[in-house]
C-alpha positions, 0 to 999 in steps of 0.5 A: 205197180209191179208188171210182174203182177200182169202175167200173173193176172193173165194165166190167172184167167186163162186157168181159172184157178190160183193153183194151176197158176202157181204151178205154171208160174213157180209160184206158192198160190198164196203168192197168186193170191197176194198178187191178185189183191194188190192189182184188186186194191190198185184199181179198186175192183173185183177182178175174180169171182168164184164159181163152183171150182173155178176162178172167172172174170168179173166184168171189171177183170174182163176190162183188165184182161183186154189192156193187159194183153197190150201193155204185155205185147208192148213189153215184148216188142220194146224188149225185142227190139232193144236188145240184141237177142232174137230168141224168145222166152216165156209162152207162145201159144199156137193154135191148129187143125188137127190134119195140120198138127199131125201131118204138116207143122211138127217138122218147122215147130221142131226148127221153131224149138231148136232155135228158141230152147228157152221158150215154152210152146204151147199147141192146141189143135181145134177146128177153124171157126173155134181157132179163128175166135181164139185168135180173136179173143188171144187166147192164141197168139196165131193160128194154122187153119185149112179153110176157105181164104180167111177174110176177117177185118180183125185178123191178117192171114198168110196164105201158105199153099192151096191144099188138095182135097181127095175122095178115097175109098178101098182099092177094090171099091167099084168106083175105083178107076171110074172117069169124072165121078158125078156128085150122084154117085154119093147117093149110093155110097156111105159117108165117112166124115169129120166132126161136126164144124170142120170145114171141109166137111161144112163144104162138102155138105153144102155142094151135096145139098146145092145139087141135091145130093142125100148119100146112103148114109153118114158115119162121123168120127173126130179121128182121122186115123178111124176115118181111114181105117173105116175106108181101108175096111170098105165102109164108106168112102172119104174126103180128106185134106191129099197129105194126110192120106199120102203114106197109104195112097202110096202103100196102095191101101187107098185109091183116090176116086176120080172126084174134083170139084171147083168149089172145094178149094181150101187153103193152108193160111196163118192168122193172127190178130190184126192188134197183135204184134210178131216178134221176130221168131214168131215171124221166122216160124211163119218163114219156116212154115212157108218153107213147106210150099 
């Protein structure tokens, strides 16, 4: 059996598609397919069903898909540690928070780059509850959520720092310079939130419903640059992650309302798969992570 064939089979089911494969893997797709019928006839199995336009597991595939992801991760392991060399190659696939791939891990996935230049990185940005399963499923090989403390006894998790939540609003909003705003003042105010699923929209709407609190109105967008900008132009207020609304916190162009509450306390964190193994530059892009305490 060649063991070429397991990564072949695996970007296969990531695709859902022979030809994506060939491109992602330099291969003809009649090379894909080739590959794909000798693991077929190996064991004796569909791997691939079709539907529609795309290429999905069979159950017997699925099996499959669940040891290849080991014997590959054991590959790399032995590779690593019986050779000298610490830089990686292939694919590494990252998953993040929005607020997190803008505002907080570029500069150390820059440093992670440099001194890996023959790796290929793949970042996706989501929110926690679909990162946490990709990390599940390995789909991603870790992740950088901002979340309550993960607790989860498949994944192990990095605590990085404690990250500050803030309510902003324009400069010249009435609530502006105003001592120990209580939650009731959010009946009066319109909302300008994340989308659905985020977590620290998930934690704001249970501490209003915990004191019931029901503001004027609520306004969503996926973008946090929409979400400031609607604030800057005295929409509604805000409650966003402190980073992503230093440069206009400094510039004036936001306020931070004197709003602080206990119970919304977030953490910046890396999971991973309990099962899955970190090779040495993965762990060092942690390091760097970490750097930004």
């Amino acid at each position: 059996m060649d063991l070429s064939y397991f990564y072949t089979f695996k970007e296969v089911a990531k695709w859902g598609s022979y030809t994506r494969t060939g491109i992602e893997l330099g291969y003809a797709q009649s090379s894909v397919t080739t590959q794909i019928k000798k693991l077929e006839d190996y064991y004796g199995v569909r791997l691939f069903e079709r539907a529609g336009q795309i290429m999905r597991l069979t159950q017997s595939g699925e099996q499959l898909l669940y040891y290849v992801d080991q014997v590959i991760d054991l590959m790399e392991e032995a590779e690593t540690k019986l050779s000298d060399r610490v830089q990686m190659r292939g694919t590494v696939r990252i998953g993040a928070v929005e607020s997190l791939a803008a505002y907080f891990i570029s500069k150390s996935l820059k440093a992670f780059k440099e001194q890996n230049p023959d790796l290929r990185i793949q970042l996706e940005s989501g929110l926690c509850p679909n990162l946490k399963e990709g990390v599940l499923e390995s789909h991603y090989d870790l992740a950088v959520v901002l979340d309550e403390e993960v607790k989860h006894p498949h994944l192990k998790t990095y605590l990085l720092r404690k990250e500050r939540l803030v309510m902003v609003a324009a400069k010249e909003h009435p609530l502006v310079g105003e001592n120990g705003i209580d939650l009731r003042c959010i009946e009066d105010e319109t909302l300008i939130l994340t989308e659905k699923d985020c977590s620290y929209r998930n934690m704001l709407e249970r501490l209003l419903k915990k004191r019931a609190v029901q503001p004027r109105s609520v306004i969503s967008f996926t973008s946090l640059e929409a979400i400031k900008q609607c604030v800057i132009d005295e929409l509604g207020i805000a409650m966003l992650p402190e980073m992503t609304v230093d440069k206009e916190i400094e510039n004036g162009s936001l306020s931070v309302l004197d709003f602080d509450h206990e119970e919304l306390t977030f953490y910046i964190q890396v999971i991973h798969h309990q099962k899955k193994w970190l090779s040495p530059s993965l762990e060092k892009f942690i390091e760097l992570l970490d750097e930004k305490k």
